[in-house]
N, C-alpha and C positions, 0 to 999 in steps of 0.2 A: 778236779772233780770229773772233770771227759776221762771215759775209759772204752777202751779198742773195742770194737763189736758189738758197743751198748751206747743207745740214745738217753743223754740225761735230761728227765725230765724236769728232777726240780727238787727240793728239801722236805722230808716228811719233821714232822715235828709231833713233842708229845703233850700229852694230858695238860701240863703246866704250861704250854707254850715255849716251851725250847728246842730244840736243833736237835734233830734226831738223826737221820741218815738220807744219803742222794737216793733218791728212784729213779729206776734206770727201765726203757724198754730193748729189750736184745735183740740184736738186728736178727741173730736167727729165726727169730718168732714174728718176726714183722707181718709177715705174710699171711697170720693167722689172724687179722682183722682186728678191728676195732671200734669202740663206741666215746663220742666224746656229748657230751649231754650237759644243760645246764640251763638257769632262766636267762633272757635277756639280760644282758649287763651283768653277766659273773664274769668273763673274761675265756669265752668260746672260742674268740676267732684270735686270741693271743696263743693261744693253747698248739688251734690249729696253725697258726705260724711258725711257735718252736718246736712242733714235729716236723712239719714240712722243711726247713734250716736245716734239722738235725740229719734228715734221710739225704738231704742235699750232698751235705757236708759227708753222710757216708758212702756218695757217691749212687743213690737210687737214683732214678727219676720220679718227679711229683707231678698229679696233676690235682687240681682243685678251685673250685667256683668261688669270684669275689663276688658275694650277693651284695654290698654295700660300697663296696670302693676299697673299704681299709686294708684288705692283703695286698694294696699294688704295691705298700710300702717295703715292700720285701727286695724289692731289686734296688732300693736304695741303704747306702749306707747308717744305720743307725747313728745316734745324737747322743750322749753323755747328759742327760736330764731328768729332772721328777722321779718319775717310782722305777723310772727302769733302774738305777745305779742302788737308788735307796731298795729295790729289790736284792740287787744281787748282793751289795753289802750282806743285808738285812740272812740271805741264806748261806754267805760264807760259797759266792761264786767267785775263787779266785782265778779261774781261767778266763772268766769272760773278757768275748773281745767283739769290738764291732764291725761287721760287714755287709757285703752286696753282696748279692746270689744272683746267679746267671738264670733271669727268669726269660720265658716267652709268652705272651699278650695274646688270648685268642676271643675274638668276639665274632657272635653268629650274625652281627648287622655289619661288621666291618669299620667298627669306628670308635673302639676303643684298643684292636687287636685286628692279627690275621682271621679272615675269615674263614670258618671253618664248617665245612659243609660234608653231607653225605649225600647218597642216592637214593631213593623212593623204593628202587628192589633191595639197596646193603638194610635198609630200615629194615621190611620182612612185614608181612602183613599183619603180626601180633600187635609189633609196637603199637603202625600205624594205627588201626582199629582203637588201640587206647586212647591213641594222641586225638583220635576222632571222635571219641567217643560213640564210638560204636555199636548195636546191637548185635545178639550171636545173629541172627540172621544174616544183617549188614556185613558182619566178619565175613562168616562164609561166602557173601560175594565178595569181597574182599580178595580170600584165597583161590577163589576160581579164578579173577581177574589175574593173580598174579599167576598161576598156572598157564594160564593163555599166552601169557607172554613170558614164560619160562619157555613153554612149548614151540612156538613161533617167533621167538628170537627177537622180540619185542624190548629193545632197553628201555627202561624206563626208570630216566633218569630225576625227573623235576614232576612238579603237578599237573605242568600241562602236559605231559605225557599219561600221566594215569586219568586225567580229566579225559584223553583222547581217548581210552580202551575204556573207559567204564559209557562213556557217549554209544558206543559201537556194540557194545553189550546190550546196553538199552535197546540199541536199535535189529537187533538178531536176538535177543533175550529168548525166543521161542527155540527156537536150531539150537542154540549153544544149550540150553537145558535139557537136550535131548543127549548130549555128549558129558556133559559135564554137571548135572545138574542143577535144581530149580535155580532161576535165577528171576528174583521179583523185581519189575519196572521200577517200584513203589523202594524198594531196598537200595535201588543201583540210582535213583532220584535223593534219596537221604543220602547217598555216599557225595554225591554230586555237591549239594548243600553244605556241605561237611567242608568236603576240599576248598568250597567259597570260605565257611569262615575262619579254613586256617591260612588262605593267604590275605585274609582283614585282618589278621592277628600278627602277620609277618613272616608266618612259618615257609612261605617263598626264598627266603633268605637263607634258610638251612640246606632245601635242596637241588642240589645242582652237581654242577664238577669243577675243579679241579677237586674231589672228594678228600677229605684228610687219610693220611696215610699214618697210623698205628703207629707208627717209626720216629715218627714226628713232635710225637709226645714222649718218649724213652729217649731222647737222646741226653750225653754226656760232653763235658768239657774237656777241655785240653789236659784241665790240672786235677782229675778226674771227681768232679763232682755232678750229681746229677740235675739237669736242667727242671727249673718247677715250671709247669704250663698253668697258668690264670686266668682263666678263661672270665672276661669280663659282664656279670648275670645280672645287674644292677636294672636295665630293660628288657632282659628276657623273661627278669621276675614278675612282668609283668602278665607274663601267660607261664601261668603256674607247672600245670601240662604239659606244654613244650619244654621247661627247663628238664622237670622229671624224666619223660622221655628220649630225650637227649641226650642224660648222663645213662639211664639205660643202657639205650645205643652203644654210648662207650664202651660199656661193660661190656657189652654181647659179645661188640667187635674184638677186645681185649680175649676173652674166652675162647672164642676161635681160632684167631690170629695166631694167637702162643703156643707152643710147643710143651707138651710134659717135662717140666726139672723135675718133682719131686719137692723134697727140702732144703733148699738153695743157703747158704751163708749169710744171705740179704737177702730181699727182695730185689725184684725185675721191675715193680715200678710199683708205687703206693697210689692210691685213688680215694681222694676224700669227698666224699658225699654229701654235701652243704646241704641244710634243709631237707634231711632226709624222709619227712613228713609227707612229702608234697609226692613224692615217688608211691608210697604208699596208700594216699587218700581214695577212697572210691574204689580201689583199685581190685578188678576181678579175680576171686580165686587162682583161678587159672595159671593170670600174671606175677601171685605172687609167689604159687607154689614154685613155677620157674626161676624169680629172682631169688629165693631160697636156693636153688637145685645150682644157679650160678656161681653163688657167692659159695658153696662149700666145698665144688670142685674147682675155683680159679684159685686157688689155695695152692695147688700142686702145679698151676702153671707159675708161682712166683710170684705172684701181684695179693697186695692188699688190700681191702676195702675197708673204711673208715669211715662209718657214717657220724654227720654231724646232726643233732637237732637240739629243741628246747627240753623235749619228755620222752624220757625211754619206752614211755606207752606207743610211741609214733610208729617205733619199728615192731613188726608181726614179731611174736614168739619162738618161731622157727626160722627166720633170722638173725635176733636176737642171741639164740643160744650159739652160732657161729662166730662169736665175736669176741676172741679171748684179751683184747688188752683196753683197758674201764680206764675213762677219765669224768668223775662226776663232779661239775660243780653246781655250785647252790640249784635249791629248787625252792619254789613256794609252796603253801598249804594252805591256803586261805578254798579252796572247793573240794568235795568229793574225788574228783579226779585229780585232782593235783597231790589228794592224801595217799590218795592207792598209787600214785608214780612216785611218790615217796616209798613207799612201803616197798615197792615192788624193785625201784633199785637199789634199796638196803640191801633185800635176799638176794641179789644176785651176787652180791659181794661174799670172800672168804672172812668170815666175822674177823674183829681185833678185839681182844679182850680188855684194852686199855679205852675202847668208847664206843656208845651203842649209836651204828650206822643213821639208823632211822633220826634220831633228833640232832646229829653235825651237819646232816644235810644242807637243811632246814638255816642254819646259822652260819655258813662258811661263808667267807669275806672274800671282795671280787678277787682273781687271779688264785684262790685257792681253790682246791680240789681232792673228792677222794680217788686216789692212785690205785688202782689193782693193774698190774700185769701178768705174763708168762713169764713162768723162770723155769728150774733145772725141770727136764722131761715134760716140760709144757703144763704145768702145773698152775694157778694159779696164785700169788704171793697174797696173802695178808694185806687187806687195804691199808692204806696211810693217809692221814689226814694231811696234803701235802701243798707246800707254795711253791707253783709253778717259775719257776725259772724265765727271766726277761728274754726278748729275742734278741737277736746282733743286727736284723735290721731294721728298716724304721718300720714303729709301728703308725699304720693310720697313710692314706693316701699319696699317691705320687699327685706332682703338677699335670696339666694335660702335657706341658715341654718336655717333661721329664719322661712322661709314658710315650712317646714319640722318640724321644731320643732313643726308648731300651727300642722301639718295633724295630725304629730305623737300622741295627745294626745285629739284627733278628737271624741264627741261622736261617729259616723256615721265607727270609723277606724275597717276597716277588714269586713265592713258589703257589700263594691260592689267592691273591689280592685280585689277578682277572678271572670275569668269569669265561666260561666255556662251554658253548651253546653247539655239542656236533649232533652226527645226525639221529634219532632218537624214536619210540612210536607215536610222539606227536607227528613228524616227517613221513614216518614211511605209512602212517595209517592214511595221512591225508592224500598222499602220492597213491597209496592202493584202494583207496575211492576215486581219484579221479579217473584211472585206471579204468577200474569197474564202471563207472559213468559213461566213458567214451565209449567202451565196447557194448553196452545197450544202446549205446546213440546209434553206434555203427550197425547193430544186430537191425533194430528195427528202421533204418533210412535200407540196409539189402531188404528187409521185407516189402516194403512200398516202393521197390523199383529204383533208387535211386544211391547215387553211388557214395559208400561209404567215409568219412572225414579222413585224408594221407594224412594217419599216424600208424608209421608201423610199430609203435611200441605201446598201442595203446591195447594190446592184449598181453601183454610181456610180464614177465616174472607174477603167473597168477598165483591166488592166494589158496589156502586150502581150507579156510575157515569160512562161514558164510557171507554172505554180500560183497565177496570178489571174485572174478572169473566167470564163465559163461561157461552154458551147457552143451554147447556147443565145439567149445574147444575140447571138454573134457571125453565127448564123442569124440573127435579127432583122436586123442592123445591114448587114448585107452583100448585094447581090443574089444572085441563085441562079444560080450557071453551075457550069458545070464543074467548076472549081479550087475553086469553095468546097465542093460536095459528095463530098470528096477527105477519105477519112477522116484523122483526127486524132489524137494523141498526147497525153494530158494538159493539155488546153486549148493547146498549142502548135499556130502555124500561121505560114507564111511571108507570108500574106496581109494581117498587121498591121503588116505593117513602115511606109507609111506613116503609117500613123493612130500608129503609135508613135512617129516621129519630129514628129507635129503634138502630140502632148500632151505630152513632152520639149520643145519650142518653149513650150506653154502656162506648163508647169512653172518654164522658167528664166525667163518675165516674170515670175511670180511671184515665186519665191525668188533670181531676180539670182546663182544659183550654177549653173547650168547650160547657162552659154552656150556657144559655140561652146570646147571646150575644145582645145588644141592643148600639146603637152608639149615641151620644151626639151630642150636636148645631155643632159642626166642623168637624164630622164623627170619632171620636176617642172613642176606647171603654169605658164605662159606667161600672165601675167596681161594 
């Protein structure tokens, strides 16, 4: 029943209850997204296992979220037992055979997988403000903050570096809103609040460096099948918002990162959406017209997206329609809303005249599901009331021994497990305050006659933004005309903007983090 260039899903069957025909998804159309939907306990995360196996085995890469534990069984050999055999009997799988898939373990705390971490600027000031919950005002300082340190070569890598540029905002809030616009105490004090209670939440743990590299997750095997990455969510589900955002993130960086195919043979890598609700919820116009605008053009970079959740209510409409390959199993109807998510994923179906969508929903028996795909010219097939096909691995949780054993022998092992603490704008702002400190020390002990503290570097690489440098230097440094005899405001002056952009140039040969920085569809950097 496996056929070349088509993932089998599973056996549709008819009216009477007999054996109808395989459903199959083609790998050509992989890349054209997908929706896997159902109540609790219809057989969601089995579904998403034998696609994930399937894209393996056709050599994609997979990535996707254990919110429970039970996909770690994947990297283990499947068992000869209960419904899996009495399945495949039962659909006439004569191929089936059981296997391990070359998975990789990634967790954001580090202890159930490699850790896997981003940057504060690869984030982008969009995400962040969700992940903050943010106001537009709070946003927009938000994007001035990261302007500042676009402009000034500021990396900021972790929280305490953006805790150190929004402190210093605070504290020149008056000057910088002269250059950059308003910027409220009261705004840059809730951002402050904010950053506190995402590192009580844990979210310290996501940012940092050695940052994940895109590669990492696309890689292949020897015997060429593609590597699934498990990203271990079972405590990150604990902060709802941080998971959504997260997987975001993913995305953005995936959208960036890739290169224009077109219409590839396979996909370049599948990405399944767990809890696809949660990305959703609350969630500002804004953000979702964006995660719409993503998900239509990362189609043409290769990659699939593949939301998981309970009610196709969850995903917006306008993402929803991007989704051509349906796996719906059961739903309830016992409320208002749960009638219209019935109703609502019948019509999205291509009718079958042999049963009316709207009431099989309703009755489908766990590991059953209705089947639409894409077939010839992308079209959508005729649903089928279809039993999903058992996995080859095991379903339902590894040992902690056993998930230790897959880390342990992990392409990816030893490559993000330390962290990495270099120099960053928590360092260089605190360095260009004490800086600024000494040379008013020094300014006013020459004014009272007395001799200044031997630091000769304590006037050294001045800043051009306010509260570093003296005015004194910049009379040295400057000729005398006009505009420079034009009095001044707390060492702010518009007349450093060159020399600030040559020592931001000097800055990024140096630290290799503040080059030309340009931000993507979600605000996250464009490496």
């Amino acid at each position: 029943m496996l056929v070349d260039g088509k993932l089998y899903i599973g056996t549709s069957r008819n009216p009477d209850d007999s054996m109808n025909k395989g459903e199959y998804l083609d790998l050509k159309f992989g890349n054209r997204h997908g929706l896997v939907t159902g109540a609790t306990g219809t057989g969601k995360t089995v579904t998403l296992q034998v696609l994930a196996e399937s894209f393996s085995n056709a050599g994609v890469p997979v990535f996707c979220a254990d919110i429970k534990g039970d996909l770690s069984g994947i990297a283990a050999m499947g068992e000869p037992k209960g419904w899996v055999t009495d399945r495949a009997a039962q659909i006439g799988f004569t191929d089936f055979a059981f296997q391990e898939f070359p998975v990789i373990f990634w967790d954001l705390y580090g202890e159930k997988g490699h850790r896997v971490r981003t940057t504060v600027a690869e984030m982008g000031p969009l995400l962040l403000a969700r992940l903050m919950d943010a106001s537009e005002a709070q946003e927009g300082v938000l994007n001035i903050a990261f302007k500042i340190a676009d402009q000034g070569g500021l990396a900021l890598l972790d929280l305490k570096d953006l805790q150190a540029l929004l402190n210093y905002m605070g504290e020149h809030a008056t000057e910088l809103s002269s250059q950059f616009g308003l910027i409220s105490k009261s705004s840059v004090g809730s951002l402050q609040r904010g950053l506190l209670m995402l590192e009580q939440q844990g979210a310290e743990h996501f940012f940092g460096e050695p940052a994940l590299k895109i590669s990492d997750i696309m890689r292949t095997t020897n015997d060429g099948r593609g590597a699934i990455s498990v990203l271990a969510a079972d405590k990150l589900m604990m902060n709802p918002r941080l998971y959504g955002t997260f997987l975001l993130w993913m995305l953005s960086e995936l959208f960036e990162v890739l290169p224009e195919i077109g219409d590839p043979d396979k996909p370049r890598l599948v990405f399944f959406f767990d809890e696809a609700h949660l990305l959703f919820n609350d969630a500002p116009k804004v953000l979702i017209e964006r995660v719409e605008q993503v998900v239509r053009l990362i189609r043409s970079k290769g990659v699939g997206v593949y939301f998981v959740t309970q009610n196709p209510l969850d995903v917006p409409e306008t993402v929803l329609a991007q989704l051509g390959n349906r796996v719906q199993h059961a739903l309830r109807a016992y409320t208002p809303r749960e009638q219209k998510a019935v109703k609502t994923a019948a019509e999205t179906f291509r009718p079958n005249p042999a049963f009316d969508c709207e009431t099989v929903i309703t009755t489908l028996g766990t590991g059953e599901a209705l089947v639409s795909t894409l077939e010839t010219k992308g079209a959508p097939s005729i649903v089928e009331r279809t039993l999903i096909r058992p996995p080859s691995g095991r379903p339902g949780p590894l040992t902690d021994a056993e998930r230790q054993a897959v880390i342990k022998v992990s392409p990816v092992s030893g490559l993000y497990d330390e962290d990495l603490d270099r120099e960053s704008a928590f360092e260089i702002l605190g360095a260009r305050a004490k800086q600024a400190a000494e040379a008013e020390a020094a300014r006013k002990a020459e004014e009272e006659g007395r001799s200044p503290p031997d630091d000769k570097d304590s006037a050294a690489g001045r800043w051009s933004l306010p509260g570093f440098g003296t005015d004194s230097d910049d009379d040295n440094r400057r000729p005398t005309t006009k505009s420079s005899t034009t009095t001044r405001r707390s060492g702010y002056q518009r007349e450093t903007v060159i020399e600030a952009a040559m020592k931001s140039a000097a800055r990024s040969v140096a630290t290799s983090v503040g080059r030309a920085l340009v931000r993507g569809i979600l605000g996250s950097l464009r490496r």
